[in-house]
Each structure stands twice: as C-alpha cells, then as structure tokens.
C-alpha positions in Angstrom: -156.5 28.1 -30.9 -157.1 25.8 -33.5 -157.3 28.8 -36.4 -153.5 29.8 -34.6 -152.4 26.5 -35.0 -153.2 26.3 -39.0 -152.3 29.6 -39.6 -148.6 28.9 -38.1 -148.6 25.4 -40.1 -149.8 27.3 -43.4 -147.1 30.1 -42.7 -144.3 27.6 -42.2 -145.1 25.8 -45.7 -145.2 29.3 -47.6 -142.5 29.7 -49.8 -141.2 33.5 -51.1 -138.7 34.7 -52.7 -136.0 34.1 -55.6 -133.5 32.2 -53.3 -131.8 29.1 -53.8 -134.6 25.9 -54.0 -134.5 24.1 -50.9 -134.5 20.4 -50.4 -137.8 18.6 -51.8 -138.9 17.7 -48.2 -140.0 14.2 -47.8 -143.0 12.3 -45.4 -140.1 10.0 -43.8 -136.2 10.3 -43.4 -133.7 10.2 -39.6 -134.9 14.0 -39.8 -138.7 13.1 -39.1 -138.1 10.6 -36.7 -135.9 12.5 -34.7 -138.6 15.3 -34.6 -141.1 12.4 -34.0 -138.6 11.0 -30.6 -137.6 14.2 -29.5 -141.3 15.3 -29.2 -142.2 12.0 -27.5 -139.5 12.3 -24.8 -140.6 16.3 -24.2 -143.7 15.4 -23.7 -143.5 12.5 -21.2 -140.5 14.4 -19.5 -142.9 17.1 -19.1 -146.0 15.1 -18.1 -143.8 12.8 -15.3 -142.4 15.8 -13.7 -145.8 17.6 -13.8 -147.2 14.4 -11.9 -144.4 14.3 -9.7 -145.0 17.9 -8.8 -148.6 17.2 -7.5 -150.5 17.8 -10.6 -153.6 15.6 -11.0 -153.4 12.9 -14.3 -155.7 15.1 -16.3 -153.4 17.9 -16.1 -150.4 16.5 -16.3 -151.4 15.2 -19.4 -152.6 18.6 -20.9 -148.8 19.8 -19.9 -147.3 17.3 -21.4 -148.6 17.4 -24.2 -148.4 21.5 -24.4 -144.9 21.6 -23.5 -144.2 19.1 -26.4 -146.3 20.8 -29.1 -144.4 24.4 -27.9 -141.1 23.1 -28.5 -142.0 21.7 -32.0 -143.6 24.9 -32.8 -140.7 26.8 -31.4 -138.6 24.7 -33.8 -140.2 25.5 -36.5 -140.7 29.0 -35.7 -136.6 29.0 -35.8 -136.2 27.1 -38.7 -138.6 29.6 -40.5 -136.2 32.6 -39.3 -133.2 31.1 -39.9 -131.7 31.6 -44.1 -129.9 28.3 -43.6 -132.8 25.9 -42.3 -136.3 25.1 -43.9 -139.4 25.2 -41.6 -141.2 22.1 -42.4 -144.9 21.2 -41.9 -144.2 17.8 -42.1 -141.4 18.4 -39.3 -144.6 19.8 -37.5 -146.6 17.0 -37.9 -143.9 14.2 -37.3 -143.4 16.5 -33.7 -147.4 16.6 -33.3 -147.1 12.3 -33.6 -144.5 12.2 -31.0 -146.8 14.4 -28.5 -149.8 12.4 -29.3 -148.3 8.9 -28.9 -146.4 9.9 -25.7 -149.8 11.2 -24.1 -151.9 8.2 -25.2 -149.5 6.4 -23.3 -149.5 8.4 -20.6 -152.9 8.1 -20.1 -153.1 4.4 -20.1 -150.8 5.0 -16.4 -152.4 5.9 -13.4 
C-alpha cells in the first residue's frame, strides 16, 4: 500500500508535455487550507458516523481516516485528468494533514 501511495504522489507531480506552464504551486495559500479543512471534516464526518453505526473506536478511526485520504486522492486523481486543473502533491499532503489531525483527535474521545 505504501509503494501505491508514492507511486500516485510521484505520478501527480510528473509534468509532460509542451503545454502552457502552470502555476508555480506554493507550500501555503486559501487553496491548501481548504484541502487541509475539507479533509479534516471528511474524516471526522466519517469516523462519527462509523461510531454511531456500531463500529468499535479502533475502527472507526481506520474509516475515518480512509475515507478522508480517498477523497483527497480522488481529488487529485481529477485534477490530474482534467486540462484546466493541476494535481498537486502538496494539495495531497495538505489533505493527508487534515486526515491526520482529525484522527489524532479522534482518538483522544472515547
């Protein structure tokens, strides 16, 4: 899984072509954080109603966090596929920050 998940980051940050340049991408902007809240919120969204629904902490917590990391990877996958957006590692990371401070939180609740 983890050899999937670099791959995917190291095929969103490849570059081809002659077309236009695309935006320098940079480590902060309202573009990051966005990715960075929206994460966050997927993920504890996801965890709650995964407690809710009877699942045990520990598991909840591992759907949570998948759910969150999926959507940010779907994202990107989009972006990547789309000729007007930009896939963006560091959109990728900024989403993997969201998931990871959501489920440390969530795992201080019991």
């Amino acid at each position: 899984m983890d050899k999937l998940l670099l791959c995917l980051c190291f095929s969103l940050g490849a570059h081809g072509g002659n077309g236009p340049k695309q935006p320098r991408d940079r480590l902060f902007g309202e573009d990051k954080f966005q990715h960075f809240f929206v994460s966050f919120i997927a993920t504890g969204l996801a965890a709650g109603t995964a407690r809710l629904a009877g699942a045990d902490h520990r598991t909840s917590l591992y759907i949570g966090a998948a759910t969150g990391a999926a959507a940010g990877a779907a994202k990107e996958v989009l972006d990547a596929r789309n000729p007007r957006d930009t896939a963006s590692v560091l959109d990728f990371a900024w989403d993997l920050g969201g998931v990871g401070l959501a489920t440390a939180i969530a795992a201080q609740a019991k």
